[in-house]
FIFI-787543 format. One record per residue (C-alpha): x, y, z; residue in three letters. Coordinates in pm, 1 decimal. Layout:
REM residues N
[[X; Y; Z]; ALA]
...
This chain:
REM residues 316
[[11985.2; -25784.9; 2435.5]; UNK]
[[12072.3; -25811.7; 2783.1]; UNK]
[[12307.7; -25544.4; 2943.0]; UNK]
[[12542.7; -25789.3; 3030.3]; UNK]
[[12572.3; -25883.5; 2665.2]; UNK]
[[12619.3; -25551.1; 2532.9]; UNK]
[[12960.9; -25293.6; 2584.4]; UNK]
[[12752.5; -24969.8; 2617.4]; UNK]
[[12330.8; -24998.7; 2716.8]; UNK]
[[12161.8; -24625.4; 2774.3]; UNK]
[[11850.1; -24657.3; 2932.3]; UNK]
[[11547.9; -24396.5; 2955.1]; UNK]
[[11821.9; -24127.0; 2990.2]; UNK]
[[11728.7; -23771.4; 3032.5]; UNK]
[[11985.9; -23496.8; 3083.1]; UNK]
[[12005.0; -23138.2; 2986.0]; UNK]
[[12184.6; -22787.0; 3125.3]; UNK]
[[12005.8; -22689.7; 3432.3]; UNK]
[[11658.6; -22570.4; 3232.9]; UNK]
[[11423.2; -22786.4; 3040.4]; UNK]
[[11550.5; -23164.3; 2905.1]; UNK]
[[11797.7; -23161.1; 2595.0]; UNK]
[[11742.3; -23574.7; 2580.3]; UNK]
[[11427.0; -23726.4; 2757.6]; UNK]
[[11381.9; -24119.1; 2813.5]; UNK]
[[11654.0; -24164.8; 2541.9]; UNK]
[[11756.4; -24560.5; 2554.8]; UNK]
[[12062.0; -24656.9; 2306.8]; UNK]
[[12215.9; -25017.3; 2268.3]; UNK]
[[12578.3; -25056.6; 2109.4]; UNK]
[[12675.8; -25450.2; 2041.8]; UNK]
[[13059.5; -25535.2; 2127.4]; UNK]
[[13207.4; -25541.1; 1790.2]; UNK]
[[12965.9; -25311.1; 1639.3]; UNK]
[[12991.8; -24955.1; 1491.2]; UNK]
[[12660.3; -24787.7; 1621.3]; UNK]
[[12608.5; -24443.8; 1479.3]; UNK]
[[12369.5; -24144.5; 1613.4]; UNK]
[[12237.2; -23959.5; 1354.6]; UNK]
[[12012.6; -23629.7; 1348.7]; UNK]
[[12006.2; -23289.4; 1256.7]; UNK]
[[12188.9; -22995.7; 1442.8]; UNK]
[[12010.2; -22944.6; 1782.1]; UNK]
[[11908.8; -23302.9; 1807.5]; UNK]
[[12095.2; -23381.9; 2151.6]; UNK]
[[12360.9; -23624.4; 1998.8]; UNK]
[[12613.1; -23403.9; 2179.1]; UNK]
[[12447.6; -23403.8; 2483.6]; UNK]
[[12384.0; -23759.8; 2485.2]; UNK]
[[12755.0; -23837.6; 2445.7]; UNK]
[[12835.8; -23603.8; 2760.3]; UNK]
[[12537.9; -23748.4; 2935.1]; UNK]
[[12728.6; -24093.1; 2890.8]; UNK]
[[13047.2; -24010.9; 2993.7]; UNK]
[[12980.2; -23842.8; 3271.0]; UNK]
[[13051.6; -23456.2; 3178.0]; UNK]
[[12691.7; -23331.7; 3273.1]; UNK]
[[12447.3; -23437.2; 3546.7]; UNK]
[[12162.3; -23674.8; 3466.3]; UNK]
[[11842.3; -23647.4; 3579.0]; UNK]
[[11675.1; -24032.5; 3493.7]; UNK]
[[11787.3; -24292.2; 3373.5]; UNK]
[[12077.6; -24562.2; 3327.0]; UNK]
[[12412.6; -24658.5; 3196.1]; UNK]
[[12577.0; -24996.8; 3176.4]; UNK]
[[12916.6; -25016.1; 3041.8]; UNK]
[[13000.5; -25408.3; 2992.0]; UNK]
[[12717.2; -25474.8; 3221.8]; UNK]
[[12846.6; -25228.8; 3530.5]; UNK]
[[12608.1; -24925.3; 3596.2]; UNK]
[[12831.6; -24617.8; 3596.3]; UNK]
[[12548.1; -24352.5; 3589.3]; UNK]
[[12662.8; -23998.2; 3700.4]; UNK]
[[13023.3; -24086.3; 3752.5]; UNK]
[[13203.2; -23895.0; 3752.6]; UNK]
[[12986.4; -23626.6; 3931.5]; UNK]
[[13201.6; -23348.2; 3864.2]; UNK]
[[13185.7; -23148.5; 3599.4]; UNK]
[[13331.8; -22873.5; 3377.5]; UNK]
[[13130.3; -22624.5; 3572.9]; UNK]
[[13200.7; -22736.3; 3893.0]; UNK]
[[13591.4; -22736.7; 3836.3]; UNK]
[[13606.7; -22428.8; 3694.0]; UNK]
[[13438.1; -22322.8; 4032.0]; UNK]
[[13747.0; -22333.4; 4182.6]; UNK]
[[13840.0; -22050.5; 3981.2]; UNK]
[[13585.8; -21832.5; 4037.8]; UNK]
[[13626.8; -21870.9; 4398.6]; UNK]
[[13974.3; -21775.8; 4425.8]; UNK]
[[13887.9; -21456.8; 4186.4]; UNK]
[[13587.3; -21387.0; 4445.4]; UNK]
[[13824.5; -21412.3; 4754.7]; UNK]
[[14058.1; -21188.1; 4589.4]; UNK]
[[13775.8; -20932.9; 4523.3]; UNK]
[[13675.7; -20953.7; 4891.1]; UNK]
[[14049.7; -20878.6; 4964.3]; UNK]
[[14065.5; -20544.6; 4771.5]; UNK]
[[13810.0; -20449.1; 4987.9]; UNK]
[[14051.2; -20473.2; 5280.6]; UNK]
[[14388.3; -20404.2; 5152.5]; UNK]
[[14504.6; -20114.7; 4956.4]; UNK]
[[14769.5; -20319.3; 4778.1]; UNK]
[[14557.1; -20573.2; 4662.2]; UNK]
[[14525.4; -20898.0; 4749.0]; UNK]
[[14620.3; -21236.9; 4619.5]; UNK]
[[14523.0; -21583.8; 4656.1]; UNK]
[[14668.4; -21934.1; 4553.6]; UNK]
[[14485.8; -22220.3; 4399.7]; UNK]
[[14651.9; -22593.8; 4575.2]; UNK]
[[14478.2; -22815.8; 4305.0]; UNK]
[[14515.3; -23216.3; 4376.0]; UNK]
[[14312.6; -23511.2; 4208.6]; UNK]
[[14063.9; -23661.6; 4444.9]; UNK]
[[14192.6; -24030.1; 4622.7]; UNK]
[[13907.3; -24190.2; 4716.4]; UNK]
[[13944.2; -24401.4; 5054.2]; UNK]
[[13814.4; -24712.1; 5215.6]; UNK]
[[13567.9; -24687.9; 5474.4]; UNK]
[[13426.1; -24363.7; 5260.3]; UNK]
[[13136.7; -24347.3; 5062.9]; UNK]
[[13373.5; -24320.9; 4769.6]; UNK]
[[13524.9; -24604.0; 4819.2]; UNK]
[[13338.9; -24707.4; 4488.1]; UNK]
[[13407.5; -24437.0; 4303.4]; UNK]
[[13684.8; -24500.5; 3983.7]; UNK]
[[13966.5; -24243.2; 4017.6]; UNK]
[[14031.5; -23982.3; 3749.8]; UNK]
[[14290.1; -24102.8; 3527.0]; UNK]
[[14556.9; -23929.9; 3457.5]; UNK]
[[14466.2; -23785.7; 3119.8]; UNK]
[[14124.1; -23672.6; 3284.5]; UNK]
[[14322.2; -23501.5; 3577.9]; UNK]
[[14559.6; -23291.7; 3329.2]; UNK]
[[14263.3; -23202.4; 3144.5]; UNK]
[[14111.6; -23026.4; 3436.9]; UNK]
[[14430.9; -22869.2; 3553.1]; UNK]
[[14508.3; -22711.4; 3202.2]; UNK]
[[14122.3; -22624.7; 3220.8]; UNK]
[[14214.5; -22442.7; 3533.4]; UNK]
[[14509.1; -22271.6; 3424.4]; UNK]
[[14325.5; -22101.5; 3111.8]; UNK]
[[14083.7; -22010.0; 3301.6]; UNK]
[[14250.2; -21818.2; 3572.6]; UNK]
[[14538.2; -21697.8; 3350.6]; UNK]
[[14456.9; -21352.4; 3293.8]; UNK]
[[14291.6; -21304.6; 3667.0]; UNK]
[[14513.7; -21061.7; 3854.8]; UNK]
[[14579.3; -21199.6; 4179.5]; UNK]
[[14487.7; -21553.1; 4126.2]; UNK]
[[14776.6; -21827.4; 4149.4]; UNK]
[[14770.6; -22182.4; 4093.4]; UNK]
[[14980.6; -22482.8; 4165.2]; UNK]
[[14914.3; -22837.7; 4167.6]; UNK]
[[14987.7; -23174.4; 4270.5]; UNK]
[[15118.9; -23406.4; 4013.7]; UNK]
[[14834.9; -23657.4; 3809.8]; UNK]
[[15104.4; -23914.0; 3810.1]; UNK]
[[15191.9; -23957.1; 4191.3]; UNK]
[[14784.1; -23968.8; 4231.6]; UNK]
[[14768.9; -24251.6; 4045.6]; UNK]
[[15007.1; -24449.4; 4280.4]; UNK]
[[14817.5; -24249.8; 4574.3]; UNK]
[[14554.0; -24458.1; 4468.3]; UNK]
[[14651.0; -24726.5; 4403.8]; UNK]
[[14793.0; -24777.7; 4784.1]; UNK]
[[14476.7; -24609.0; 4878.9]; UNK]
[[14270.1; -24920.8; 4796.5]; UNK]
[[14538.5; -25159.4; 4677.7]; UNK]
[[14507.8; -25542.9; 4785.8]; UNK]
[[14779.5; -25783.5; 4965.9]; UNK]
[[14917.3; -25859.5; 4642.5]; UNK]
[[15061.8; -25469.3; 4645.5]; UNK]
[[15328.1; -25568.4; 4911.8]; UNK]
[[15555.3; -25722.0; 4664.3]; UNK]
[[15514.7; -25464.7; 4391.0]; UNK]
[[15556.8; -25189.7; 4657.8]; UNK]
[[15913.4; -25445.7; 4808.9]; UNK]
[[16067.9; -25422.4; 4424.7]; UNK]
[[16005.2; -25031.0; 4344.0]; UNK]
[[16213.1; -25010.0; 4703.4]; UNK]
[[16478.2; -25229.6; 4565.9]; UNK]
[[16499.4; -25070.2; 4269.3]; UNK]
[[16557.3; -24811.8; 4453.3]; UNK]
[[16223.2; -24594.2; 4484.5]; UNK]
[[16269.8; -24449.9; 4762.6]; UNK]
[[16092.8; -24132.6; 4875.4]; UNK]
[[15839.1; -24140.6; 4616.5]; UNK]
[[15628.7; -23876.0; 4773.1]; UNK]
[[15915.7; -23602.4; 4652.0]; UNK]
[[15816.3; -23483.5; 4323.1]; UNK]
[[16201.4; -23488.2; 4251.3]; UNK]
[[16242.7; -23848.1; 4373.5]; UNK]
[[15902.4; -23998.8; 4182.3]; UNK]
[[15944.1; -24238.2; 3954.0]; UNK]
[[15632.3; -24355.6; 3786.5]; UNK]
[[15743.3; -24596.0; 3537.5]; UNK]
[[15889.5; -24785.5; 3873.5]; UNK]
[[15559.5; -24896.2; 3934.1]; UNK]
[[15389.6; -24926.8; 3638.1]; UNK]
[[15698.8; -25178.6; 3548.9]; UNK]
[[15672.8; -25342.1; 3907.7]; UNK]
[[15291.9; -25405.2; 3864.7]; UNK]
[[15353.4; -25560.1; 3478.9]; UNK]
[[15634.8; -25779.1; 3626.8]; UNK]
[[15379.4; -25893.4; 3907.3]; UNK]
[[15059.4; -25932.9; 3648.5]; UNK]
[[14871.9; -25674.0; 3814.5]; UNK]
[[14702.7; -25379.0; 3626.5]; UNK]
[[14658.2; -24973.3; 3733.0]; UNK]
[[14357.8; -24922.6; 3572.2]; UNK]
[[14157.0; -25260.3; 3733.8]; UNK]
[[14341.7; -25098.5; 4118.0]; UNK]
[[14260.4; -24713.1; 4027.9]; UNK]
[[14048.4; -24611.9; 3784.1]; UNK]
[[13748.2; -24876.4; 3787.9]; UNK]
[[13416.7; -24845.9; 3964.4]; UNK]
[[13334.4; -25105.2; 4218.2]; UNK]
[[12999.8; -25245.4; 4269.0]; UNK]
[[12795.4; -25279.7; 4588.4]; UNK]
[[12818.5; -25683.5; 4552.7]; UNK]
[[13219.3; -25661.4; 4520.3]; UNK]
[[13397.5; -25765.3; 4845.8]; UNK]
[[13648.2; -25508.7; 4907.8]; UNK]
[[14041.3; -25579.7; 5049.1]; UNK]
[[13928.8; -25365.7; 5370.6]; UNK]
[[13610.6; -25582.6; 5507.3]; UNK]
[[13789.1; -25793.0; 5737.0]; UNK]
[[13874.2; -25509.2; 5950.1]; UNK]
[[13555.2; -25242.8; 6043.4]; UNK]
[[13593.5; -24847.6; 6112.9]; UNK]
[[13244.4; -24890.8; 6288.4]; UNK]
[[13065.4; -24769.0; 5994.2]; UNK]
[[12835.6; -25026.4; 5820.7]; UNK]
[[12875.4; -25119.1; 5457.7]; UNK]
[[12536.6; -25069.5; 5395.9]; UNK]
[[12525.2; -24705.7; 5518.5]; UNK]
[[12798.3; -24600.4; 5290.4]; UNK]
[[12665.6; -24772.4; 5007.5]; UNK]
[[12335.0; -24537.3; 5031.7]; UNK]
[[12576.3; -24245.1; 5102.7]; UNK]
[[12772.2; -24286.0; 4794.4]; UNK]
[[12416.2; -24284.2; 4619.1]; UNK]
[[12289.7; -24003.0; 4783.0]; UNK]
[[12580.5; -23829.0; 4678.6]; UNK]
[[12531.5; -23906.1; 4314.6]; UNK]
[[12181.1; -23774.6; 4346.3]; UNK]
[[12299.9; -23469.2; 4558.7]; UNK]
[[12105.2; -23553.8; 4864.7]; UNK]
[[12227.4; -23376.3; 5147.4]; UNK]
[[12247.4; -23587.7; 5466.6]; UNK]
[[12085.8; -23395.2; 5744.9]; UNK]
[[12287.2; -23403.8; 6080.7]; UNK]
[[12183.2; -23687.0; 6297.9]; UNK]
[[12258.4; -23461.8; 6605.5]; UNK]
[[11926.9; -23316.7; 6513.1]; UNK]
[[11776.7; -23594.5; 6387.9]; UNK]
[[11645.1; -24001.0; 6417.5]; UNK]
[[11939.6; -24244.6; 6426.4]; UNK]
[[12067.8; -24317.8; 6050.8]; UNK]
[[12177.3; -24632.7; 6242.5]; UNK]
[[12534.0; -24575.0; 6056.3]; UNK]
[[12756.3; -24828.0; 6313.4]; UNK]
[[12945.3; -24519.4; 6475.4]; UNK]
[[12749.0; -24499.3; 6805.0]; UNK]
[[12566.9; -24846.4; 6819.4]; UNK]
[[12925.4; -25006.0; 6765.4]; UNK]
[[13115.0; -24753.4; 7039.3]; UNK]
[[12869.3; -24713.6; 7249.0]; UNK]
[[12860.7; -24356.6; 7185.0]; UNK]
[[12528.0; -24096.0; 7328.0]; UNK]
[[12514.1; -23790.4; 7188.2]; UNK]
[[12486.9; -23481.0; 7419.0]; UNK]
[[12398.9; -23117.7; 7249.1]; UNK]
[[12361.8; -22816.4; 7375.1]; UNK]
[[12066.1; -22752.3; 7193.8]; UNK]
[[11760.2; -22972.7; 7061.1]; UNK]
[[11732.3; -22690.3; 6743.9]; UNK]
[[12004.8; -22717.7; 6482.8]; UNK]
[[12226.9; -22432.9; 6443.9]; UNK]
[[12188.6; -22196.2; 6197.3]; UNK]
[[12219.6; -22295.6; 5823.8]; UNK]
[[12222.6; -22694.2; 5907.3]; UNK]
[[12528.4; -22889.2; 5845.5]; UNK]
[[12690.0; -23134.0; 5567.0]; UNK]
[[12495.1; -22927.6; 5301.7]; UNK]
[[12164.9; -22937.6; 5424.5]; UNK]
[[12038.7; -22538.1; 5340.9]; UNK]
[[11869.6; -22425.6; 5643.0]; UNK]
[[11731.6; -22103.9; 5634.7]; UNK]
[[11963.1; -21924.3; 5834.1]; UNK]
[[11713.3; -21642.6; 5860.4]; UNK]
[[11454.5; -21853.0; 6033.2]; UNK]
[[11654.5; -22079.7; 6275.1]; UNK]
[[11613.8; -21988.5; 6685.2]; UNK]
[[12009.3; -22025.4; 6726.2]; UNK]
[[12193.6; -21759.4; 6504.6]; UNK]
[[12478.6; -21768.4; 6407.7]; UNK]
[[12674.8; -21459.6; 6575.3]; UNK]
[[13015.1; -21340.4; 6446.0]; UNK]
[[13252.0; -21269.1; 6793.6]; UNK]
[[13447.5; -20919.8; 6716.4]; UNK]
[[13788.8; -20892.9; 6722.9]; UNK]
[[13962.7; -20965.1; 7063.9]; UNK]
[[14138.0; -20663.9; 7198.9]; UNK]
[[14533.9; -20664.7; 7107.6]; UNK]
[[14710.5; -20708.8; 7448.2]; UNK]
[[14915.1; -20432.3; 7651.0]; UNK]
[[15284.7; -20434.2; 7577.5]; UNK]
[[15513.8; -20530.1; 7829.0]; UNK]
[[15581.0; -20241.0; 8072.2]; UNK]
[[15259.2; -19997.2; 7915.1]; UNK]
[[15097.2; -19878.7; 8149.7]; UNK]
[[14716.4; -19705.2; 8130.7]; UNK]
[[14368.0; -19807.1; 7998.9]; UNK]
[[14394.9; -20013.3; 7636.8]; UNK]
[[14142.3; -19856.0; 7379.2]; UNK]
């Protein structure tokens, strides 16, 4: 059976926790209509294999096709990584009871990723909002007994609509004309947002949320935004938005050959540095030794606080 022909096709997938493999080369095959089972004893990776498909863990090999789309390692982010967020506000708050007698205290602004044209996540399908509340709850458990940590967050609904207008079509314009009518106005005010507006102004025009928002594009799929260029190439992004699924780090092409992206080429833009070495620690993720690089990174101490009007004599 072709992948086109089947609603879920797993193939050679390997995925585990960071160690050795929990699945290796594991290739599955569910028929649209179908009930396909996994069976195996405890320990067998049936778990894993589920949160290898939907995205919940990082995959090392392999692919997915869901109705014939590859959606391998979307979403990228994971569990862990969201529940980073926490443990960097609880390790900034450490560092500031180093400083501060009375403690310290640090807020957590949470907000669902939009992904944007001209970006190379302009492919990528949006959390939903179920997905996004999961997180956030996630989040608040997580940091609710952590003295000093805070949290707020930006409504899952009114990121829907942020992206849907992020990467909406020409056809949006009249949905957008009768939410105003009916008298959406101000829609970026928590107090003033209205999502059933739109959801009842997209119904009314035949349009769906989900196809706008949450659905992964493919690289053959001619987007609203081509007919107008940011001087970036479509190809460029394309292998961006794969490196990022892999987790390659772009080097900076200050430092390095031409990545022939559009930006300079298309602007007629030279780069002038004031170095041919890279500074310390790289850039965009790349991990350069910091320790080893012949430009260090040096930390300026603190300027000296000014004399007050009228002092007079030497300030210390």
């Amino acid at each position: 059976m072709s992948t086109e022909q089947a609603a879920l096709s797993v193939q050679g997938l390997t995925a585990g926790y960071g160690g050795p493999p929990i699945i290796e080369r594991v290739s599955v095959t569910a028929r649209r209509g179908a009930i396909t089972a996994i069976v195996g004893p405890n320990g067998a990776g049936k778990s894993t294999l589920l949160k290898a498909v939907a995205g919940l863990i990082r995959t090392t090999a392999g692919t997915v096709f869901v109705e014939g789309k590859e959606v391998t390692g979307l979403p990228t982010e994971t569990d862990e990584d969201t529940l980073g967020i926490a443990e960097l506000g609880r390790n900034v708050v450490e560092i500031g009871k180093r400083h501060h007698k009375s403690g310290a205290s640090v807020t957590l602004s949470v907000g669902g990723f939009v992904p944007k044209p001209f970006t190379p996540f302009q492919w990528f399908g949006q959390n939903t909002v179920e997905e996004l509340r999961r997180k956030i709850n996630l989040l608040r458990d997580d940091t609710r007994r952590s003295h000093g940590v805070n949290m707020k967050w930006h409504d899952p609904k009114a990121t829907q609509i942020e992206g849907l207008a992020s990467r909406g079509d020409r056809r949006l314009g009249p949905v957008i004309e009768e939410v105003w009518r009916r008298g959406g106005t101000f829609q970026e005010w928590s107090e003033k947002f209205d999502l059933d507006l739109w959801v009842d102004a997209m119904a009314n025009h035949g349009l769906s949320l989900d196809w706008y928002v949450h659905r992964h594009r493919t690289e053959q799929e001619i987007l609203p935004w081509e007919h107008l260029s940011a001087g970036l190439h479509k190809d460029f992004l394309w292998q961006d938005w794969r490196d990022a699924l892999a987790e390659v780090g772009l080097p900076d092409c200050r430092w390095t050959p031409c990545y022939d992206c559009g930006a300079c080429t298309g602007y007629s833009i030279e780069h002038i540095v004031a170095s041919a070495t890279p500074p310390a620690g790289g850039s965009q993720g790349t991990g350069q030794d910091i320790t080893k690089s012949s430009v260090p990174v040096t930390l300026l101490g603190r300027k000296p606080e000014p004399a007050a009007a009228g002092a007079t004599g030497a300030v210390r």
